[in-house]
N, C-alpha and C positions, 0 to 999 in steps of 0.2 A: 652259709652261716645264718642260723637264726638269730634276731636282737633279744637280749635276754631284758627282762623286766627293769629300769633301772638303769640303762645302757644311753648313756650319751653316744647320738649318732652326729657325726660332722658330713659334710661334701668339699672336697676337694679338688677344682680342674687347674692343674698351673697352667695347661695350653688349653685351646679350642679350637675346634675346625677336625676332620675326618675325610676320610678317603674311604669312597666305597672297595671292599674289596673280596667280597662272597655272596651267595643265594641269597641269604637273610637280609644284603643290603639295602635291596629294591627300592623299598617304601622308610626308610630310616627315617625317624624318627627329628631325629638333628639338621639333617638335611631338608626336610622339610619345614619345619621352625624357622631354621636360617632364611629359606626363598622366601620365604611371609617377609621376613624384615630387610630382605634384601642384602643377606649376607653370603660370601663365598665359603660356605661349607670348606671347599679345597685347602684352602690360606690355614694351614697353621702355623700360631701366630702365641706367644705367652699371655699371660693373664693379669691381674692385678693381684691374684690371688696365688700369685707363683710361693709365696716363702710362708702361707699362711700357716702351717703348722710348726714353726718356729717364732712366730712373730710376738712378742711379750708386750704387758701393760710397764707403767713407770715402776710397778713394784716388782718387776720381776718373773708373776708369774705369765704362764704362756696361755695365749687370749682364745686360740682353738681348747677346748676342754677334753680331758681324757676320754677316750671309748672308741666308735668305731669310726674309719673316715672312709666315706666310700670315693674313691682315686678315680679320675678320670672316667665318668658316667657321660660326658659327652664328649667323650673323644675315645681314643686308646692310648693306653700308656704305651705298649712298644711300638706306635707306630716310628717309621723312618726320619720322619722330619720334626720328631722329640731326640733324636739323639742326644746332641750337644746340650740339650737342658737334664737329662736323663740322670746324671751324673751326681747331680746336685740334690735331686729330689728322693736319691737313694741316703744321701747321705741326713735328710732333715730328717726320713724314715727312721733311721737307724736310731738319730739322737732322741726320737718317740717314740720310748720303748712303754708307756703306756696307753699309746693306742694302735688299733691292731688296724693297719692298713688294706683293704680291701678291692682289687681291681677286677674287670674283666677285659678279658681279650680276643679278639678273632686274626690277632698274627700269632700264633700263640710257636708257630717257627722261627719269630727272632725274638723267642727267650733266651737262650743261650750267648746270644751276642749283645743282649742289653741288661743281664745282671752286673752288679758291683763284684770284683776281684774276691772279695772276702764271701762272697755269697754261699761258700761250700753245700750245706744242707740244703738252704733256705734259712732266710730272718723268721725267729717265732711269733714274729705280729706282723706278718702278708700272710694274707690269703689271695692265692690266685683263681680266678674262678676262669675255665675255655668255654668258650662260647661257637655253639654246632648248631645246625638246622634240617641237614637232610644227611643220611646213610656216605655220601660221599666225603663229606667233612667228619663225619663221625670218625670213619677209618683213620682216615689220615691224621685229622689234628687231637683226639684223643690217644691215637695208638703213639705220639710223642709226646703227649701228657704226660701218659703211663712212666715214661721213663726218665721224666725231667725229675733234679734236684729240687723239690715243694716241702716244705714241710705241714701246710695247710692248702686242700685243693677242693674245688667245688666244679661243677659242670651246667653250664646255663645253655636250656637248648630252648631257645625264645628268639626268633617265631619260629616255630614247630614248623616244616613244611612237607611231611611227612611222617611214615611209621618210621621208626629207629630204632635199632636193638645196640644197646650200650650195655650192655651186662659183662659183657669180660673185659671192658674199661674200670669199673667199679670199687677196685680195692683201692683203698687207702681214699676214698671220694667224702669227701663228711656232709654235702646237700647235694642233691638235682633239683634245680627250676625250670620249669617246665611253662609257656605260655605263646599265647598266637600274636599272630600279627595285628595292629590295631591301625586301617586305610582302607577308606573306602572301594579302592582296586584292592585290598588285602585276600591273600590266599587263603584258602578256609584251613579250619581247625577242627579234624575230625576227634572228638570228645573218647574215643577207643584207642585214640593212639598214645593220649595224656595217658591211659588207666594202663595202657600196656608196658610204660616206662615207669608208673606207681610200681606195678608185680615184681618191676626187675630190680627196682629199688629194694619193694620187701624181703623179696629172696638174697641179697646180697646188704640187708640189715646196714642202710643207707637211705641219710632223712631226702625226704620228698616234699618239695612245693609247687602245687597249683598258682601261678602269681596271675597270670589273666588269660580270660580267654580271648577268641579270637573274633572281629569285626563280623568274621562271615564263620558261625559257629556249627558245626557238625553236632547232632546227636541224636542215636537211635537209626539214622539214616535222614534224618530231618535235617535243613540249613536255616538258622536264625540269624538275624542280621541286628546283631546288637551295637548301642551306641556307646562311645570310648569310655565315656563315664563313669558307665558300668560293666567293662571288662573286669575291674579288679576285685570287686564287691562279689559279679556273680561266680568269678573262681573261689572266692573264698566261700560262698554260699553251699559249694558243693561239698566242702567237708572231707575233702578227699587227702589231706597232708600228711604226713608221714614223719614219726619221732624214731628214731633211732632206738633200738634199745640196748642199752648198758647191759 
């Protein structure tokens, strides 16, 4: 999902803390943050921010503002040890029908067992977006994408750790982001494998985003060792994104 001009963006974690549990995880991002301040990534734990999208001022209206919330950025919504809160945060979802709730995920096999009862289609303000890194996840956690009840779906393959052909994953997809790893152990980002998942975007008329590249950067056959800072500047630099056409 692209932010459109205009677009109040919120952040919402009601829990924190994650469990590593795929290729992509290695070098996670959360995890490491955490060990800097000496937190247990493992413990999760709710938030202060647990009911922040129903939480009102004295006059009533609701103090998160309409547009988009992106859920659970440092943690996962379906992980296991959100169950028991799960429950509640579908239901503050539901009473937000003017903002369109935005998650990703890498259990994206206990979607079925952490939707609300009424879920039929899918709610028309989530977007789920599954989250792959190499050809092995690809198969599997895409090829149950494909057949889950979404009615907005995105595919995030960041950090790239290989080539990957997702093109018969692709229908009903409305963005791919695409971007490498950012750790100084991080795995390289060959720059031909981003452009190969652009192609498969164009030919299956599905928007594309370059969001960063990688620490240890592949192109031409050459390796650049770029710093965090500017992963997201020199993706964007490349010009390589992709709009959908109507």
């Amino acid at each position: 999902m692209q932010k459109a001009k205009g677009i109040t963006m919120s952040m919402w974690n009601p829990w924190r803390g994650c469990k590593r549990c795929s290729d992509g995880c290695l070098h996670c991002y959360i995890h490491k943050g955490d060990a800097r301040r000496g937190i247990d990534t493992d413990e999760i734990v709710q938030t202060k921010d647990f009911s922040k999208p129903v939480e009102r001022f004295k006059n009533g209206n609701y103090k998160m503002r309409s547009g988009i919330v992106y859920t659970c950025f440092s943690t996962d919504f379906l992980i296991a040890e959100a169950d028991i809160w799960r429950t509640e945060c579908w239901q503050m979802i539901k009473e937000r029908q003017d903002c369109t709730f935005l998650f990703l995920t890498k259990r994206i096999d206990r979607f079925l067992d952490c939707v609300p009862d009424d879920w039929g289609d899918g709610y028309e303000n989530v977007v789920v977006c599954c989250t792959v890194e190499d050809q092995k996840n690809v198969d599997y956690k895409l090829g149950l994408f494909s057949r889950l009840p979404v009615k907005h779906r995105c595919i995030t393959a960041q950090p790239l750790l290989e080539r990957i052909n997702i093109e018969r994953y692709l229908d009903d997809i409305e963005l791919v982001i695409v971007g490498g790893e950012s750790d100084r152990n991080a795995r390289p980002l060959d720059y031909s494998w981003v452009l190969d998942i652009r192609e498969q975007c164009i030919r299956k008329n599905v928007s594309f985003e370059f969001r960063q590249c990688g620490t240890h950067f592949i192109k031409d056959g050459k390796q650049y060792n770029l710093q965090t800072k500017d992963l997201c500047s020199q993706a964007k630099k490349a010009g390589i994104d992709f709009r959908k056409e109507e």
